[in-house]
N, C-alpha and C positions, 0 to 999 in steps of 0.2 A: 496060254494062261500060266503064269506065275507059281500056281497051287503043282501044274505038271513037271516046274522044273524042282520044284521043292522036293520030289517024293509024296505030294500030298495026297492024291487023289482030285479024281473029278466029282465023288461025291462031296466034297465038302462043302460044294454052292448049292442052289438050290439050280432044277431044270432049267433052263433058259427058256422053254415053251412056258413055263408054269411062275412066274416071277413072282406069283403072290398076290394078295388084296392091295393094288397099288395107292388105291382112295383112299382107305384108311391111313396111310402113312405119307402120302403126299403132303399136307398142310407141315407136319411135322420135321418133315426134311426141307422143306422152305424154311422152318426156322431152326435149323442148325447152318450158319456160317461157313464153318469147315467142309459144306457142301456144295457150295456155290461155283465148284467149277466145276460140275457133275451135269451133262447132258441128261436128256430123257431119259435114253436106254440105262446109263447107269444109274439113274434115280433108279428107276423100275426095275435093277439087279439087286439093287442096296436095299431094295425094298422087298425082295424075294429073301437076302439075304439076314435082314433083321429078323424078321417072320422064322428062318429055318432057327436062330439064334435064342428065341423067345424057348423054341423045343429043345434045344439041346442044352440049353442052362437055365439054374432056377436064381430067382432074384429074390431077394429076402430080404426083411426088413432086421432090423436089430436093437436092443434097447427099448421094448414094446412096441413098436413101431411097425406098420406094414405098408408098404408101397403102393400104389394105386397104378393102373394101368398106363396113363400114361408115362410115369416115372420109367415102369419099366422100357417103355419102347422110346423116351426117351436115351436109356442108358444103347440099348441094344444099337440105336440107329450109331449113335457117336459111336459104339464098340466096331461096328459094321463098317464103316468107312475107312480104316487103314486098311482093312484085310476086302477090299472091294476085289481089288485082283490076286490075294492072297488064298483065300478061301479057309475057313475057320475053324481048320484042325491046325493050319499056323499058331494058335493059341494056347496049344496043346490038348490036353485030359482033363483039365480042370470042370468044374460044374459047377461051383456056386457064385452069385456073385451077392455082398452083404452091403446091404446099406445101412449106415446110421443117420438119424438124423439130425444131425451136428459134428464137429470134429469131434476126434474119438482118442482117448488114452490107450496106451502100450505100455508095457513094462518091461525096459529093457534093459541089460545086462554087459558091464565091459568093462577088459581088464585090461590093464596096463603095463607098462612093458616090464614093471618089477612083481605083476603077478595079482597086485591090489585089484581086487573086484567090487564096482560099484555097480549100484542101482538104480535107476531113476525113473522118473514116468516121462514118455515124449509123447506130445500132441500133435496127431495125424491129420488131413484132409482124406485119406489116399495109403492102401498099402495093397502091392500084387504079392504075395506069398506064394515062396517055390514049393509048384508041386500042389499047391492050397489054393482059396479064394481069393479074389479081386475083394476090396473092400472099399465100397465109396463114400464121401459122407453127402447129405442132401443138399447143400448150400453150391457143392461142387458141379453138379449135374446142370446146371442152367447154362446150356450151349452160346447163349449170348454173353457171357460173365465177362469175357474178355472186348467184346463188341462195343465199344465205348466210342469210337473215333477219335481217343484222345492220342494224336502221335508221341510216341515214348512210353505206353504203357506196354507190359510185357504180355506177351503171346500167352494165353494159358486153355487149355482144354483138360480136365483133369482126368476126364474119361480116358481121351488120347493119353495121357502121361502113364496113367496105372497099365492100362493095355498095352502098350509101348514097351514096358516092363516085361509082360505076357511074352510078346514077340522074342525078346532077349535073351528070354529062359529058352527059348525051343532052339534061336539060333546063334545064341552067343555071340549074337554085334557086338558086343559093348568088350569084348577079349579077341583083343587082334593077334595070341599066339594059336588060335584057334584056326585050321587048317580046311578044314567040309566047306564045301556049302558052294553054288556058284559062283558064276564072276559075280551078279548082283550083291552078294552075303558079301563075299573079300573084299569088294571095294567100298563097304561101307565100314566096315572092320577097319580098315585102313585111316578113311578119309575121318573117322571119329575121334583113332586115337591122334590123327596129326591135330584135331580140333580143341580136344581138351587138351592136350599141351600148349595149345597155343593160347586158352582162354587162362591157364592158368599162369601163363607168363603177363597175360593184359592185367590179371586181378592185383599183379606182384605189383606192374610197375605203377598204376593205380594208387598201391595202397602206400609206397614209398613217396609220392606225392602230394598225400593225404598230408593237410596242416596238422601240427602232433596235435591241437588241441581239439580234433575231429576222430572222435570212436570210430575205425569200418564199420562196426556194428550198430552205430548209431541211427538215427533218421536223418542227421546233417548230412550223412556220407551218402545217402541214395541219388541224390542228384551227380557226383560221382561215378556211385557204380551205374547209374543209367546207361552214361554212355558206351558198357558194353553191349555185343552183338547179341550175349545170349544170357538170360536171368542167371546173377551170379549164385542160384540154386545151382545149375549145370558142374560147379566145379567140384561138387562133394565127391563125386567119384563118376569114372566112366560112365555107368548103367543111367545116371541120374543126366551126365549130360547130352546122352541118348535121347532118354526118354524127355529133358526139357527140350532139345532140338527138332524130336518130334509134333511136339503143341508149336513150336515155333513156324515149322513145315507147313504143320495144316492149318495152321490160321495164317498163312499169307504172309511169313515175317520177312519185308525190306532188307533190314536191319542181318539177317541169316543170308539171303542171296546174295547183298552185296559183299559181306564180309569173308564169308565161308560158304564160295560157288562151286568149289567139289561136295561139300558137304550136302550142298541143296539138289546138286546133281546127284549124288549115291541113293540119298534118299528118295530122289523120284526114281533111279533105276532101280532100287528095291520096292517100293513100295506102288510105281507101274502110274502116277499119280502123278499132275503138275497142277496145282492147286495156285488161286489166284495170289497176286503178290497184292500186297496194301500198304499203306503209307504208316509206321509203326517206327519210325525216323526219332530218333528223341531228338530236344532242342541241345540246342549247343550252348550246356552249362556243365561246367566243368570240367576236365582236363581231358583228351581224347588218345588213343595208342596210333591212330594213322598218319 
């Protein structure tokens, strides 16, 4: 087990004799996606494992709002599935997780390099806070959001993305001067940072291509940025291209395996998972780096 070379402990799973009410949670892991290359035995581990997860964190609603049961084992199953062979002090110490139900304001703060401090409000889906709560918002949590069959739309599990985050804090993937951790942690460390230098060299030459009379930040320009391997959300910085290549992972992205196969590979030697691949291919409109 994974949890054993972590340092983690073998408590952090639930008993293997004892996996839990598996009826209750069976219909519901048939409808999470990301689950679908999970045999019996590990349905009925994931399903010991949400259960141990429901006791060890509280779910909460936010903004008047309180969550109803299945929301939470909704959340818990999708939290449950990277850490299947992780075991769920991978996560750390945290305890709460907050939902809103809508996206959610932040107030945040940043100064520039001659000192000037501004203010603004940014509009969240999603925030894992170090050392703090998971916060999700409701629109996010629907394990089929991504489930479209449309080829070219982008991978997204939001669950997976903020908890992905979780994992980064405890093992610092996303900072490859970072030294600990097994071969699985280093060569994930490794194969990320070769990943985001190379998505942000695609984004460069991309945007040098771009007709001047097309914003990147436009909607003209999306058909464009489709053509990269991974939602040009991944370039904001390391952590973020972690955690989008994580939603890319478990929803089965093409578009990941073909492009970046150490990547897909670290990520199954970490996370002990090989998750089915799907047809997530965009069409071939506009301009490509291969």
């Amino acid at each position: 087990m994974f949890s054993k070379w972590f340092g983690l402990g073998s408590a952090v799973s639930p008993d293997p004799d004892t996996p839990g009410p598996v009826a209750d949670w069976a219909d519901l892991i048939d409808d999470c996606p990301i689950a679908a290359h999970l045999d019996a035995a590990a349905r009925e581990r994931l399903a010991g494992l949400s259960e141990a997860f429901l006791t060890r964190h509280r779910i909460v609603g936010a903004a008047g709002w309180t969550p109803g049961e299945r929301i939470r084992r909704l959340v818990a199953c999708q939290a449950c599935i990277p850490v299947l062979e992780l075991g769920l002090a991978a996560y750390g110490d945290f305890v709460d997780v907050i939902i809103y139900p809508d996206e959610f304001r932040v107030r945040r703060q940043v100064t520039d390099p001659l000192g000037l401090e501004t203010e603004f409000d940014h509009v969240l889906a999603g925030e894992a806070m170090d050392h703090g709560p998971v916060v999700l918002s409701l629109p996010g949590l629907d394990p089929r959001a991504d489930d479209t069959g449309e080829p070219g739309d982008w991978p997204m599990n939001l669950v997976v993305h903020e908890f992905t985050h979780k994992l980064d804090q405890t093992f610092a993937l996303s900072h490859p001067d970072a030294r600990s951790g097994p071969d699985p942690i280093r060569a994930l460390r490794t194969t990320l940072a070769a990943t985001y230098d190379d998505l942000l060299e695609r984004i460069d030459w991309l945007e040098d291509k771009l007709p001047r009379d097309v914003d990147p930040e436009s909607p003209a320009a999306q058909a464009w940025f489709a053509t990269l391997p991974l939602d040009p959300y991944a370039a904001t910085d390391p952590a973020e291209c972690l955690a989008v290549a994580a939603e890319a992972f478990f929803s089965g992205s093409v578009r990941l395996a073909r492009n970046y196969p150490a990547l897909q590979e670290a990520l199954a030697g970490f996370f002990g998972q090989r998750p089915r691949l799907r047809d997530d291919v965009p069409a071939p409109v506009g301009p490509t780096t291969t």
